[in-house]
TILUMSE-555939 format. One line per field, with one value per residue (C-alpha): residue in three letters; x, y, z. Coordinates in steps of 0.5 Angstrom, whole numbers, plus 500, padded with zeros to 3 digits. Example, Ala and Ser with C-alpha at 12.3 -4.5 7.8 and 13.67 -1.06 7.14 Angstrom:
BEGIN
type: (Ala|Ser);
c1: (525|527);
c2: (491|498);
c3: (516|514);
END
This chain:
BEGIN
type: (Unk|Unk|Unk|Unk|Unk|Unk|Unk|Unk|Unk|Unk|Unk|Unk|Unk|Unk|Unk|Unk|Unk|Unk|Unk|Unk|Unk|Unk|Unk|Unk|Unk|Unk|Unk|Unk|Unk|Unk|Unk|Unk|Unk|Unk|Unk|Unk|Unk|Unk|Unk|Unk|Unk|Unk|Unk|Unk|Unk|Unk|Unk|Unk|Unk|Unk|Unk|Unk|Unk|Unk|Unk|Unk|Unk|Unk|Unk|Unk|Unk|Unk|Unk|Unk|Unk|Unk|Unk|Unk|Unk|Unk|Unk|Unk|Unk|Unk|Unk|Unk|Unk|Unk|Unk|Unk|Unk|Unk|Unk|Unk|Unk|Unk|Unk|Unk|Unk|Unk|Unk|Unk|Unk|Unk|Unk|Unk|Unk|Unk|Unk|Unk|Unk|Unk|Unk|Unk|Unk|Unk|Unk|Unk|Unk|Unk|Unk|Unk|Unk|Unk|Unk|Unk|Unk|Unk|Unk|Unk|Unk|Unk|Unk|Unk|Unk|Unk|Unk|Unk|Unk|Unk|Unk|Unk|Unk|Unk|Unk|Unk|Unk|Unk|Unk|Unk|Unk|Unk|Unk|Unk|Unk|Unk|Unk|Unk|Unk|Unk|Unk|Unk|Unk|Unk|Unk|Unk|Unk|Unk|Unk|Unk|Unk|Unk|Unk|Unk|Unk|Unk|Unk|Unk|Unk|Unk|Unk|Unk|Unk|Unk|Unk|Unk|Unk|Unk|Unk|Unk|Unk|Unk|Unk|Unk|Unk|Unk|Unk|Unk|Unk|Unk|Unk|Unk|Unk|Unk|Unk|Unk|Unk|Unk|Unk|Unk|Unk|Unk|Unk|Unk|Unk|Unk|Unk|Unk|Unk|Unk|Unk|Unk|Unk|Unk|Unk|Unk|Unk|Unk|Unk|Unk|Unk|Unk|Unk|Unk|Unk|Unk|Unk|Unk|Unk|Unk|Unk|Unk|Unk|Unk|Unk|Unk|Unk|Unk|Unk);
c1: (500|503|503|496|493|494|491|485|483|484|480|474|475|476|470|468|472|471|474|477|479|474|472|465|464|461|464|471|472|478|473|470|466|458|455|452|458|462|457|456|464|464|459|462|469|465|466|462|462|465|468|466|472|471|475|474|477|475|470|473|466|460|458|459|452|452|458|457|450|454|459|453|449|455|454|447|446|452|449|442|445|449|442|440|446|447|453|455|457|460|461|468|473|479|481|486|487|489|497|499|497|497|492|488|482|477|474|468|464|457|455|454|462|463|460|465|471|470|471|479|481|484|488|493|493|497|490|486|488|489|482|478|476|474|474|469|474|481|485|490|494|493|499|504|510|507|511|509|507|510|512|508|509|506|503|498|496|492|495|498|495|501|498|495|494|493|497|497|502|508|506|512|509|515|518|510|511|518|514|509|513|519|513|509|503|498|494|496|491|490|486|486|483|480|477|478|474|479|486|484|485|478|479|487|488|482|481|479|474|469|465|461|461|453|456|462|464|463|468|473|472|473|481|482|482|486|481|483|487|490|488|493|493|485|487|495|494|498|499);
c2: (500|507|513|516|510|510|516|516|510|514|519|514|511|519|522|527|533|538|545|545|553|558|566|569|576|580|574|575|582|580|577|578|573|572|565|565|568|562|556|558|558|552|549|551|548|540|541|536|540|546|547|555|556|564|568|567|572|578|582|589|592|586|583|576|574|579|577|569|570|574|569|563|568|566|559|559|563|558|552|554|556|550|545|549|547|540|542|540|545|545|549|550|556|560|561|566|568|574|572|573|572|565|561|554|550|547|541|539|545|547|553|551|550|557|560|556|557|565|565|562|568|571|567|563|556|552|555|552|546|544|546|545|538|536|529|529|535|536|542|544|549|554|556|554|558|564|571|572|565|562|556|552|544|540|536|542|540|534|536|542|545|544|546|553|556|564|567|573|569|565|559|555|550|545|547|546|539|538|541|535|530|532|532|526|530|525|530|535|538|542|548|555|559|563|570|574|573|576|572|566|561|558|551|551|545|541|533|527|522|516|519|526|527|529|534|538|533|526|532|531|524|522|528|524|517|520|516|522|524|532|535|542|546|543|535|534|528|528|522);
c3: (500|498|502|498|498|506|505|502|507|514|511|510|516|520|516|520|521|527|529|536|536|534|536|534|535|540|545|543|542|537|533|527|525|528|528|522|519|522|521|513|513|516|512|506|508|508|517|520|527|530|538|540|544|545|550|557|562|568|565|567|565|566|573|572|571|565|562|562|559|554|553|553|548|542|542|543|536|534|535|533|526|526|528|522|517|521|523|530|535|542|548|550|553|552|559|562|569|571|572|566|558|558|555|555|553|556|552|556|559|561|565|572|570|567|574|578|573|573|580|579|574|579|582|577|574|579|584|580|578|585|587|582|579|572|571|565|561|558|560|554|554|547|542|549|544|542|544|551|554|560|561|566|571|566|570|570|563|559|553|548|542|538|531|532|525|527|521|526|531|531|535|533|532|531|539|541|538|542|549|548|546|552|557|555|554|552|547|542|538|532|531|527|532|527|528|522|515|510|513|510|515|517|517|517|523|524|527|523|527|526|530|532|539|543|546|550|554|549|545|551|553|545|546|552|548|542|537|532|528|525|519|517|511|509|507|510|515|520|525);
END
């Protein structure tokens, strides 16, 4: 078998494709994509699911109430889009405390734990990860490389986003793949954190599976058991 006929194959195995990093406006301030924008490009690229993972931090202007129902209100729009256009979406967050601009995405999220996660932003990672339990969610550190980040135990982590395809940023991707493979981090993901509609990198770092998770936490459970495989670049596997 040759590496195009290997190829051909796990992409009917792995047939179902899903974005794991994306912003909608109003959530994300630096958005510029709405659901329905999002969902329409989705659909247009043969997307079979899309994880929601705007930017969650202290709000310095809303109650905390105020601003989750902000936060909530995109991915409400967004699954109601996707419903419409079979395309699966998922609650997930871009998390980051207070301490520095280090960022992370939980996969396997509802509300009750958007309530009890923002009360943690002040009081960096290390608190917690000590303090607060996800059993049902994986915890990955976004573009771990980029300028600005620092490095954190990684026991503290499931996982790296090692394929961040932001053509804004330098993720450097290869120390990204050094990192996961140095600290034996079980999960890598790809994702191209999209937000802009003219940098053309919608769709540029997806997963492959044989299924389509129900919901936030089966996406979690399925990242947990590595069952999938990436795709970069729209069609190159990576393994």
């Amino acid at each position: 078998m040759d590496l195009r006929e290997l190829k051909a194959q796990l992409m009917l195995r792995y047939n179902h494709k899903i974005e794991l990093h994306a912003h909608t406006t109003p959530a994300s301030r630096c958005s510029e994509i709405t659901p329905k924008k999002l969902i329409e490009t989705y659909k247009n690229l043969g997307f079979d699911g899309i994880c929601v993972t705007n930017h969650f931090m202290i709000s310095e202007n809303l109650s905390k109430e105020e601003y989750i129902k902000k936060y909530l209100n995109d991915f409400i729009e967004t699954k109601k889009y996707g419903d419409k256009a079979e395309i699966k979406v998922y609650l997930g967050a871009e998390i980051r405390f207070s301490e520095n601009k280090n960022e992370y995405l939980i996969y396997g999220v509802n509300e009750k734990m958007l309530f009890e996660i923002y009360d943690f932003l002040n009081f960096g990672v290390e608190n917690f990860r000590k303090n607060y339990s996800m059993p049902n969610s994986v915890f990955i550190q976004a573009h771990p490389n980029r300028d600005g980040i620092k490095e954190i135990p990684s026991h503290l982590l499931d996982g790296v986003e090692v394929f961040n395809m932001h053509p804004g940023h330098n993720s450097r991707v290869g120390l990204a793949s050094l990192y996961a493979k140095e600290n034996k981090l079980p999960i890598i993901t790809a994702g191209s954190d999209f937000h802009h509609p003219d940098k053309n990198h919608e769709g540029l770092g997806a997963i492959r599976t044989t299924y389509l998770p129900e919901d936030s936490f089966e996406l979690g459970k399925l990242l947990e058991n590595r069952d999938y495989i990436i795709e970069v670049g729209r069609g190159n596997i990576i393994l």
